[in-house]
C-alpha positions in Angstrom: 0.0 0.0 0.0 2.5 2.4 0.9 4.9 2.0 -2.7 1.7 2.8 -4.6 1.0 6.4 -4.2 4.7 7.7 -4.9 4.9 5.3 -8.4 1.5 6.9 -9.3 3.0 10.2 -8.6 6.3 9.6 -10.1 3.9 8.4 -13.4 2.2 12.3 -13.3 5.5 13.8 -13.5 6.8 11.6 -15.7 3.9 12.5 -18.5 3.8 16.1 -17.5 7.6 16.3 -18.4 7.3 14.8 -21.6 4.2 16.5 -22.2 6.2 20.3 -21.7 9.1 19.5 -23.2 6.6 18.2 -26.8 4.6 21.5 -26.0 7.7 23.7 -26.2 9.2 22.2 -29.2 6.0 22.4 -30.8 5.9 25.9 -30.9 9.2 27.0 -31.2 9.6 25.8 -34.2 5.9 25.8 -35.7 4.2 29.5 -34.6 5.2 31.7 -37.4 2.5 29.4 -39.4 0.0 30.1 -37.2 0.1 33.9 -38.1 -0.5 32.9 -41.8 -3.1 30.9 -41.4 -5.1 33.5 -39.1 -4.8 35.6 -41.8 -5.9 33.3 -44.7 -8.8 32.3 -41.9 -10.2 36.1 -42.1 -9.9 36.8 -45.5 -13.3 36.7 -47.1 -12.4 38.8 -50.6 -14.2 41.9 -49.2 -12.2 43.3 -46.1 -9.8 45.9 -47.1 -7.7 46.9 -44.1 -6.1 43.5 -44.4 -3.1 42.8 -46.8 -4.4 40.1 -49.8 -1.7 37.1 -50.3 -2.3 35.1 -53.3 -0.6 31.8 -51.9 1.2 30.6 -48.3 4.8 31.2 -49.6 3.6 35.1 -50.7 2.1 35.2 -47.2 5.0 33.6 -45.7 7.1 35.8 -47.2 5.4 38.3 -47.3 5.1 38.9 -43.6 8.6 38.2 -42.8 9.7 40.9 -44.7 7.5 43.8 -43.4 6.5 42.8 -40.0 7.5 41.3 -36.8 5.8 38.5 -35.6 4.4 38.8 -32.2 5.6 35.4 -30.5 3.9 35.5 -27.7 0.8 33.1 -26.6 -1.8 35.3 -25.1 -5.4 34.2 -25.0 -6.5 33.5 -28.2 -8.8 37.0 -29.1 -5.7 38.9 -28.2 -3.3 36.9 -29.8 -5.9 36.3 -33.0 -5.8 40.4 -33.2 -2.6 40.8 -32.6 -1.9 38.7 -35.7 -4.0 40.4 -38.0 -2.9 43.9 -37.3 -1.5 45.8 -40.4 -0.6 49.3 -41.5 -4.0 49.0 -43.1 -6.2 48.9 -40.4 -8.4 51.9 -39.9 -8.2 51.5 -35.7 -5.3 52.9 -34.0 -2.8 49.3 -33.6 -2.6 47.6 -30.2 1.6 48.6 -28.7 1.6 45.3 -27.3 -0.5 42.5 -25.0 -1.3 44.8 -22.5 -2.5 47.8 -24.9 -4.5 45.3 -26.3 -6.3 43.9 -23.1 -6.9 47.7 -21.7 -8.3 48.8 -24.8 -10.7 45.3 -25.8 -12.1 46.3 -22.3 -12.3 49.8 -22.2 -14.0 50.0 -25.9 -16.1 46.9 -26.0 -16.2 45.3 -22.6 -15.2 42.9 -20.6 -17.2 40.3 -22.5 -15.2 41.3 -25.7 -12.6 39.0 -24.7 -15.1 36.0 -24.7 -16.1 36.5 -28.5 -15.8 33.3 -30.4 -16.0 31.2 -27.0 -18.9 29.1 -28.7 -16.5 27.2 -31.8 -13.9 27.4 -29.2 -15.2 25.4 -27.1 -16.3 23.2 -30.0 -13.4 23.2 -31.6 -11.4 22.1 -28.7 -13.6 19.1 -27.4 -14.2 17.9 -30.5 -10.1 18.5 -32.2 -8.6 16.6 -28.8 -11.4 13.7 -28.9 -10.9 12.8 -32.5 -7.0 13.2 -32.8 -6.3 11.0 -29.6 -8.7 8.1 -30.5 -7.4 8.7 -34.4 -4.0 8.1 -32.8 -4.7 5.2 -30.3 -6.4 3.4 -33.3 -4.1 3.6 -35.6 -0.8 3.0 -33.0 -3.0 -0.1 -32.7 -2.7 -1.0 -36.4 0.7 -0.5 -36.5 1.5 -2.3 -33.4 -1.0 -5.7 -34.4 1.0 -5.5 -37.8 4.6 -5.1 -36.2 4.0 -8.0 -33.8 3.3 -10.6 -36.7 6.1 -9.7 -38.4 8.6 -9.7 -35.1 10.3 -12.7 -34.7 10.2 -11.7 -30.8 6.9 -12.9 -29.1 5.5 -10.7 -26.3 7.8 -7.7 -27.4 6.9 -4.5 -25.6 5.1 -2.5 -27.5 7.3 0.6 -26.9 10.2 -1.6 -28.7 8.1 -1.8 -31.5 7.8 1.2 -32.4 10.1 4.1 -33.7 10.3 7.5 -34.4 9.3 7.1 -38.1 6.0 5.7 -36.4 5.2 8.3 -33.5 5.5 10.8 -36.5 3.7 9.5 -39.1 0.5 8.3 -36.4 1.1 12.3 -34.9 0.7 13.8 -38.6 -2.2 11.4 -40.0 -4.2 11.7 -36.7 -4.1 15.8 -36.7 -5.1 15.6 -40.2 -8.3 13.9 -39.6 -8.9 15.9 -36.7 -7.8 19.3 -38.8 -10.2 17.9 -41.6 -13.3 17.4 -39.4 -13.5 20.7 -37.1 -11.1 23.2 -39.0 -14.5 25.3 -40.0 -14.5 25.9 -36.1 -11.7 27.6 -36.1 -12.5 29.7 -39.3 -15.7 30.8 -37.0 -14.1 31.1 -34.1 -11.2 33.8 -36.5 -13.9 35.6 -37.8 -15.5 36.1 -34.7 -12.3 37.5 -33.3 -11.9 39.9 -35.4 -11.6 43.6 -33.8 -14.5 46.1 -34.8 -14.1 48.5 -37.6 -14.1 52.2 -36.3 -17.6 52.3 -35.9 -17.0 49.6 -33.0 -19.3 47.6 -35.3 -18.2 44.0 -35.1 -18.6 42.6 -38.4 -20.0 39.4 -37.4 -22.5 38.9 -34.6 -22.4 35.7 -33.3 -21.9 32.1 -34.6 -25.0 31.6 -36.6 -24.0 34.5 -38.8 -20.6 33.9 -39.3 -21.8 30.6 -40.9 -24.6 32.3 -42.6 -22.4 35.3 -43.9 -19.6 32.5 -45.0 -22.2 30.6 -46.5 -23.6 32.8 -48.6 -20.9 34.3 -50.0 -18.1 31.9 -49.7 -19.7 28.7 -49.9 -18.7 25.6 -48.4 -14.6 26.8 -49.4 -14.7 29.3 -46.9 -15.2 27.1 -44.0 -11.7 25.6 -45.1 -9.8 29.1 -46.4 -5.9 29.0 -44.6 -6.4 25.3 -44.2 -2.9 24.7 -46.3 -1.0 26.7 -44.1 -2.7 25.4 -41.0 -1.9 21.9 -42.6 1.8 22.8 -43.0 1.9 24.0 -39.1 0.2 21.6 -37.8 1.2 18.2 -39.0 4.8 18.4 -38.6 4.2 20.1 -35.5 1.5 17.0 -34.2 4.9 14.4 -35.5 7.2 16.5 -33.2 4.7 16.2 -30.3 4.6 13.0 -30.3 8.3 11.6 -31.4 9.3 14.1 -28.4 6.7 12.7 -26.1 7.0 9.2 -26.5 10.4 9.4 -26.7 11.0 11.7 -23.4 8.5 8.9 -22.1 10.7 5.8 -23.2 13.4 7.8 -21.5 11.6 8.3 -18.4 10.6 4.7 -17.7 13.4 2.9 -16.7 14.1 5.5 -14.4 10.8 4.8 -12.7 11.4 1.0 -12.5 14.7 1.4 -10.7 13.1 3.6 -8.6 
């Protein structure tokens, strides 16, 4: 009874580590994407204080040679505005993270900050859910076929698999996931948006950002900036998990000798 507790505590900071050190990697190497594909996200063809980029290399480019990126991870409204500011806009430019909170709050509220919170929270239960049984299922696969072909019977399952593996099931499992809730996101971008200088958001709520992209978009703007998000996000799922599952391989024997 008493060696049981400090094993299962040992097994939280074991996964935790492995968990931060994935996270950090992740994006490190992966955030300048995710200011392209906010942008692409937002662009409906009819908003003018936002620069137009015919492709992802133009926007990639684009933006590395005439602004800084703001690499910071603040909630997502400020860090969604933050992205899409340009010498275009017609507002006077958030200085920074804290201009930005003090002015969302003096201009439109408190409850400004909570704008898109609806596909959010969509997004997120649904994106996690289908990724991480995507990913169990198809370690599965892998795992069943490895073992007939081992010559070893019984083989840990850990020994079966490599990094090769851990990034091709981290890559196919965010693309199904990416595939199946990315029009959240577009929603959830939209909605995010700060107000023209009438403080006039341009969309609403929920139902008429799907409405509005509907109409006059069609079904392709529920998946505009999905290239760029795919070029962010799948590499950066494989180097979640080859750093995860690898940090945990390392951590492992050091919990059995202890």
């Amino acid at each position: 009874m008493s060696t049981e507790a400090p094993k299962r505590h040992k097994w939280q900071w074991e996964n935790a580590t492995a968990g931060a050190a994935a996270g950090f990697a992740t994006v490190a190497v992966m955030y300048p994407l995710d200011v392209v594909r906010t942008r692409f996200q937002v662009n409906d063809g009819r908003v003018s204080h936002l620069p137009s980029y015919k492709n992802t290399a133009h926007a990639v480019f684009t933006i590395a040679r005439s602004e800084v990126c703001l690499c910071t991870n603040p909630v997502w409204l400020v860090k969604t505005r933050l992205q899409l500011q340009s010498p275009l806009h017609q507002t006077r430019p958030y200085s920074g993270l804290y201009d930005a909170f003090r002015t969302i709050t003096r201009e439109e509220g408190f409850s400004a900050l909570y704008r898109g919170i609806v596909p959010g929270l969509l997004l997120q239960v649904s994106h996690g859910a289908i990724q991480f049984t995507a990913y169990e299922e198809l370690r599965k696969v892998i795992i069943d076929f490895k073992s007939k072909r081992s010559t070893f019977h019984n083989q840990n399952p850990d020994k079966l698999l490599n990094s090769v593996d851990y990034a091709v099931l981290g890559a196919t499992s965010k693309l199904a996931a990416i595939l199946l809730t990315y029009p959240f996101q577009v929603m959830r971008s939209r909605l995010q948006q700060r107000p023209s200088g009438d403080g006039v958001p341009r969309y609403m709520d929920t139902w008429h950002v799907v409405k509005e992209t509907a109409r006059f978009e069609g079904i392709r703007g529920f998946y505009k900036g999905i290239t760029a998000n795919l070029l962010k996000n799948a590499p950066a799922s494989s180097i979640t998990f080859i750093v995860y599952e690898n940090v945990l391989k390392f951590l492992k024997p050091t919990i059995r000798n202890d």
